[in-house]
N, C-alpha and C positions, 0 to 999 in steps of 0.2 A: 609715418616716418618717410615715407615717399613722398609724400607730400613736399615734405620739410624739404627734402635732398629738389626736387624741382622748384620751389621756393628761388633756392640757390642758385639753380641754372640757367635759370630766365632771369637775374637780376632784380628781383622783388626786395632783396636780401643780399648782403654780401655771401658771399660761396665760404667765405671761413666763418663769416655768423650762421648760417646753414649746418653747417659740417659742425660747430660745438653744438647747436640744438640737435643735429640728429645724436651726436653721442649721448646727450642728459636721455633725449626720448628712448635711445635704446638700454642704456642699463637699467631706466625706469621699467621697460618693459621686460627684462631679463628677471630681475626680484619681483616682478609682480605675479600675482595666480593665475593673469591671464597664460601665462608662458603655460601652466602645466595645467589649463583646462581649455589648448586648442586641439583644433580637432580636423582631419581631412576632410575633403571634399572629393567625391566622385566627379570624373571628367564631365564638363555641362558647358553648351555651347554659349546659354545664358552668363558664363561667366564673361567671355571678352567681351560679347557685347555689354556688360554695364562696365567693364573697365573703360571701351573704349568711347562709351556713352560718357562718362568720367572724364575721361581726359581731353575729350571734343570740347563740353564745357569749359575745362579751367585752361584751352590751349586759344579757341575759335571764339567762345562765346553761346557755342551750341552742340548738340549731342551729333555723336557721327552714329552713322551709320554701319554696322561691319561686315556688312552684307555688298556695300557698296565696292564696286571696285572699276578700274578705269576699261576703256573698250580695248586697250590692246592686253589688258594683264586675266591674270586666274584668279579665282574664287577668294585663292589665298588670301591674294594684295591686296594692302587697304588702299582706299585713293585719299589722299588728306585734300580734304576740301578750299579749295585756294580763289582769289578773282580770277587771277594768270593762267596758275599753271597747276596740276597735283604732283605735289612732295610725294612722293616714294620713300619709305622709312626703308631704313639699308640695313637689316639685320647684322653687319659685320662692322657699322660705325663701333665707335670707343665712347660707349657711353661714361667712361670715368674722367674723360676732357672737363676739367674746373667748367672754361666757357663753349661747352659743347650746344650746338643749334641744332637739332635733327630735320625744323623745318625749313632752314635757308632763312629764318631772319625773325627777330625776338618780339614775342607777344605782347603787351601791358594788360593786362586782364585785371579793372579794377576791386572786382566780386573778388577775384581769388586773392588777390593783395589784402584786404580785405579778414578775410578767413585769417588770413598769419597774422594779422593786428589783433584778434582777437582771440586766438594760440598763445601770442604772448602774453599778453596783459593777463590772462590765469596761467601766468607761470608755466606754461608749457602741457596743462592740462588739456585735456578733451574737455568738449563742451556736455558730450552725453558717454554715455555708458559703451560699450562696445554690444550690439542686438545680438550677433550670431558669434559662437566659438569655431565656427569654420573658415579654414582657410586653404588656399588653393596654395600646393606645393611648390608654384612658381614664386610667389612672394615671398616666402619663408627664404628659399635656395637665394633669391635674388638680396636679401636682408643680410644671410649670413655672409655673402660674399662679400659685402658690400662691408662689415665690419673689418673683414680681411683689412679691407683700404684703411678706413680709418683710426685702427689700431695703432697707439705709437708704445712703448717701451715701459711708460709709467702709468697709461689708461691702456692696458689691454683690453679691448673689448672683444676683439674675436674669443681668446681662450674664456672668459668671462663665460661667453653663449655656449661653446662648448661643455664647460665645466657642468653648464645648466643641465644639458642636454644627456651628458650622463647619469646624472645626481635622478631628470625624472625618467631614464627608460625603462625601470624594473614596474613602472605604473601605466607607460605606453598597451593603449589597447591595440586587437590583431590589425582591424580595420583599420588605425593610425598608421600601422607600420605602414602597411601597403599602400594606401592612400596619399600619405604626409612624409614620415620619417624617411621610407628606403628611398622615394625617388627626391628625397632635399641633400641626400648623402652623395648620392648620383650626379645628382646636377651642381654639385660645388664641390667634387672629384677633381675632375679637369685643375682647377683652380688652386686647390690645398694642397694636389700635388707636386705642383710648382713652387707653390710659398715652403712646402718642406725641404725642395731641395736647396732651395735659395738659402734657406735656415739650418739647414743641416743640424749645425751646432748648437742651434738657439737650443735650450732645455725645455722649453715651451712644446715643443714638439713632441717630445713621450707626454707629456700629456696631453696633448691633440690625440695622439694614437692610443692613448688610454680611456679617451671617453668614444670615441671611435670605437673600439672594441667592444665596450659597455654596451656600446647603442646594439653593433648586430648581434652580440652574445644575449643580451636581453630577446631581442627577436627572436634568435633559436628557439631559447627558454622556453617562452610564452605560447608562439604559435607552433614549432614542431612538439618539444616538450619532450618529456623522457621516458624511452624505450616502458613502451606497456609493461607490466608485472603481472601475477596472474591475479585475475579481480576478484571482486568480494562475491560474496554466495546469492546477496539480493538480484532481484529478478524483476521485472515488470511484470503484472499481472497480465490475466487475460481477459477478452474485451467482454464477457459473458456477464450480466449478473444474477445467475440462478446460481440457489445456494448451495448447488456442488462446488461452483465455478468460485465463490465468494470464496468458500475457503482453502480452494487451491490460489487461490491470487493471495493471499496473506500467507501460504508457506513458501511459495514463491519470494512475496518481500522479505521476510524475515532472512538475515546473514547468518543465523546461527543457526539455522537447519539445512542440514544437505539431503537426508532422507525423508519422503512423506509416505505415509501407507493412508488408502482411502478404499472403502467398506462399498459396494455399491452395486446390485445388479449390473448387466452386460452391457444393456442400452445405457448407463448413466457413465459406466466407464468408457464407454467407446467415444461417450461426448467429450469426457475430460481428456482424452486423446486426440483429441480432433481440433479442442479448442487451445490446446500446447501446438499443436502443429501449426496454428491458423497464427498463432502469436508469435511462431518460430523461436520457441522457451529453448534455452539450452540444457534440456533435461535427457535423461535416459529412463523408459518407463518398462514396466514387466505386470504380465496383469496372470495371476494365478486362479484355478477355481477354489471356492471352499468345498473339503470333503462333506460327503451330506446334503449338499445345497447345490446344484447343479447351477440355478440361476442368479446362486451368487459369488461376485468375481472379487480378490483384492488387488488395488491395481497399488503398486509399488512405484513412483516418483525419483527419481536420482536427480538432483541437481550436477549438473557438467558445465566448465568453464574455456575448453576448447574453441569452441564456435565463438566466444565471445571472445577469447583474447585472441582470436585465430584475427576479427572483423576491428577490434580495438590496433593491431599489429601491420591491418595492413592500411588504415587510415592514418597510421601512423609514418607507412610508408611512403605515401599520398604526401603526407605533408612536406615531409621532406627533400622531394622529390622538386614539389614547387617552391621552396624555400630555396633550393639551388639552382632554379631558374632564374629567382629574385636576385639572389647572387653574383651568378653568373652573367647578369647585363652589366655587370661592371666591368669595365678591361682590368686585364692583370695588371699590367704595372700601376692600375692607382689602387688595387687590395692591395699589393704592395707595401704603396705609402700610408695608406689609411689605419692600416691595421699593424704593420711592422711583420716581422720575420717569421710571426706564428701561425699568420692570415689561413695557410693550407690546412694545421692544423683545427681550426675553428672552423672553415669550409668543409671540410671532411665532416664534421659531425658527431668526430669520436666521443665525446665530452660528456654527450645525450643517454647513452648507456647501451645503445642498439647497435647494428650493424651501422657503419660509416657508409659514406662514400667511397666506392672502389676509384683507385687514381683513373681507370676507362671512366668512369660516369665524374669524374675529374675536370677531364678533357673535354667531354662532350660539354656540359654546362657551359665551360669558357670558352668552348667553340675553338678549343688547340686540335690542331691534326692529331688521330688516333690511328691511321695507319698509311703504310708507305706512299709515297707519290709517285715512285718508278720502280721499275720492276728491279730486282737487284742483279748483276752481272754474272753470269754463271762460273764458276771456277774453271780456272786452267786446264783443257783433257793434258793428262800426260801417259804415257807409253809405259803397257805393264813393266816391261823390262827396265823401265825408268824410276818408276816404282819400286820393284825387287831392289834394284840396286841403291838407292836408297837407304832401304831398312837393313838388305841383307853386307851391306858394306862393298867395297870396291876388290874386283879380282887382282890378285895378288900377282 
């Protein structure tokens, strides 16, 4: 689809023949199963380089470099390879200009001309399968925004993606969110929360903020999840397997037994003690002697679920913790818009069943001042007798 949209820019293609092909290619790609089997990508410096390997080709005729950059610039700059002179891309150009140039003056690249003659003629298919279901978060953000523009009133396709987008979050893995989903929310924030206020009225809008909320309520859900409860009685065994130890690991598994009693001289219970401690079992044990039998001990078992919901409760706080970091890089006023009126309550966390968010870990998340900036002015001294008279009223 980008393709298509530069297609358009360079004149290969009229910009309004561009612009109906990218809508057929994006609602095809909205109902297709690629939508709900992509998948993030980890930051990887191999990505710009083959984008911009990509784009050298279909701009120059040859692959750039992104390593390359001019002698008076930084690491950053790319140098666009020129006879003259190197273009400098201006990160603050208006890439939505119909006939925007970003290199000072227009390519003919007959390979890539090419490529769209052969786009068309199957109907606007791909020629092969799509290799990898990954994709870098920038493309995604840069897709969605880009439908912002080309939505009109009777082909909505922005609410289209959206609608999509909440319909698959209850199936979004954790690694999606973090990877793909929270930073494409992120990065076409700025943007949506313009087009909302411009639209105010448009009805399209509570549902923008309804699949919106979809998407971070699903997050919550899945990655913090709901305040631990107390857990089942099953246990991991221990790492032994001598057959004291065998069938302590199988009273262990079993959820229907809280108590075990086990028969064993000193030495064999002192093992079965030692190899609960080495496994850190959340049991409670008692080892008694039998009368008669000096050298033989019963050691009594307790299953206990403290320890474990104590270590389930605070992973749980963990999560949450980072989940309003994730949050929290957003500015307030586009949760705000994104999310509508309830936003604090959903950030808060109430929902989950645990302890919330206190409004101080509130504050800190969104980086709002949590305490004074100046010292506060001290009250008025005033004169006891100033005071008396006051309360005790004026002499007569």
């Amino acid at each position: 689809m980008s393709e298509i949209d530069l297609f358009g820019r360079y004149d290969y293609i009229s910009y309004e023949k561009s612009q109906e092909l990218y809508r057929k290619a994006s609602k095809a790609f909205i109902t297709s199963t690629a939508f709900t089997q992509m998948h993030g990508m980890e930051k990887d410096e191999s990505t710009g380089t083959n984008f911009l390997s990509r784009l050298g080709e279909f701009v120059f005729g040859e692959p750039m470099d992104a390593n390359e950059s001019d002698d008076g610039g930084s690491d950053d700059d790319f140098a666009w390879p020129s006879d003259d002179e190197d273009y400098m891309f201006d990160p603050h150009m208006d890439l939505d200009e119909p006939n925007f140039d970003p290199f000072g003056y227009h390519v003919h690249n007959r390979q890539a001309y090419q490529q769209y003659e052969q786009y068309a003629s199957l109907g606007g298919r791909a020629t092969t399968e799509v290799e990898g279901t990954q994709i870098h978060y920038t493309a995604l953000s840069f897709w969605i925004q880009k439908t912002m523009d080309i939505s009109t009133k009777d082909d909505d396709i922005f609410t289209l993606a959206l609608s999509k987008m909440g319909e698959v979050a209850p199936q979004i893995s954790i690694a999606d969110f973090h990877t793909l989903w929270i930073p494409v929310l992120k990065g076409m924030a700025p943007k949506m929360t313009r087009l909302m206020l411009e639209k105010s009225k448009d009805p399209n809008t509570l549902l923008w903020r309804k699949n919106n909320y979809t998407l971070i309520k699903a997050y919550l859900d899945i990655y913090v999840g709901q305040w631990p409860q107390r857990p089942s009685l099953a246990q991991d065994g221990v790492d032994c397997d001598c057959a004291d130890c065998k069938g302590l690991s199988v009273f262990l598994a079993d959820a229907s037994l809280k108590v075990g009693h086990f028969s064993a001289n000193k030495r064999r219970c002192k093992h079965l003690i030692e190899e609960l401690c080495a496994a850190n079992a959340d049991v409670y044990t008692e080892c008694m002697n039998f009368e008669g039998s000096p050298k033989k001990q019963k050691l009594t078992v307790t299953k206990s679920r403290t320890k474990m919901l104590s270590r389930y409760r605070q992973a749980w706080r963990e999560r949450r913790n980072e989940a309003s970091k994730h949050l929290g890089s957003f500015e307030q006023k586009h949760l705000a818009a994104l999310l509508g009126p309830e936003w604090m309550t959903l950030f808060s966390m109430a929902h989950l069943g645990g302890p919330s968010l206190s409004d101080k870990d509130m504050r800190k998340a969104l980086r709002m001042k949590t305490e004074r900036t100046s010292t506060p002015k001290a009250p008025p001294f005033l004169e006891p007798s100033t005071i008396a008279m006051f309360f005790g009223g004026f002499r007569l």
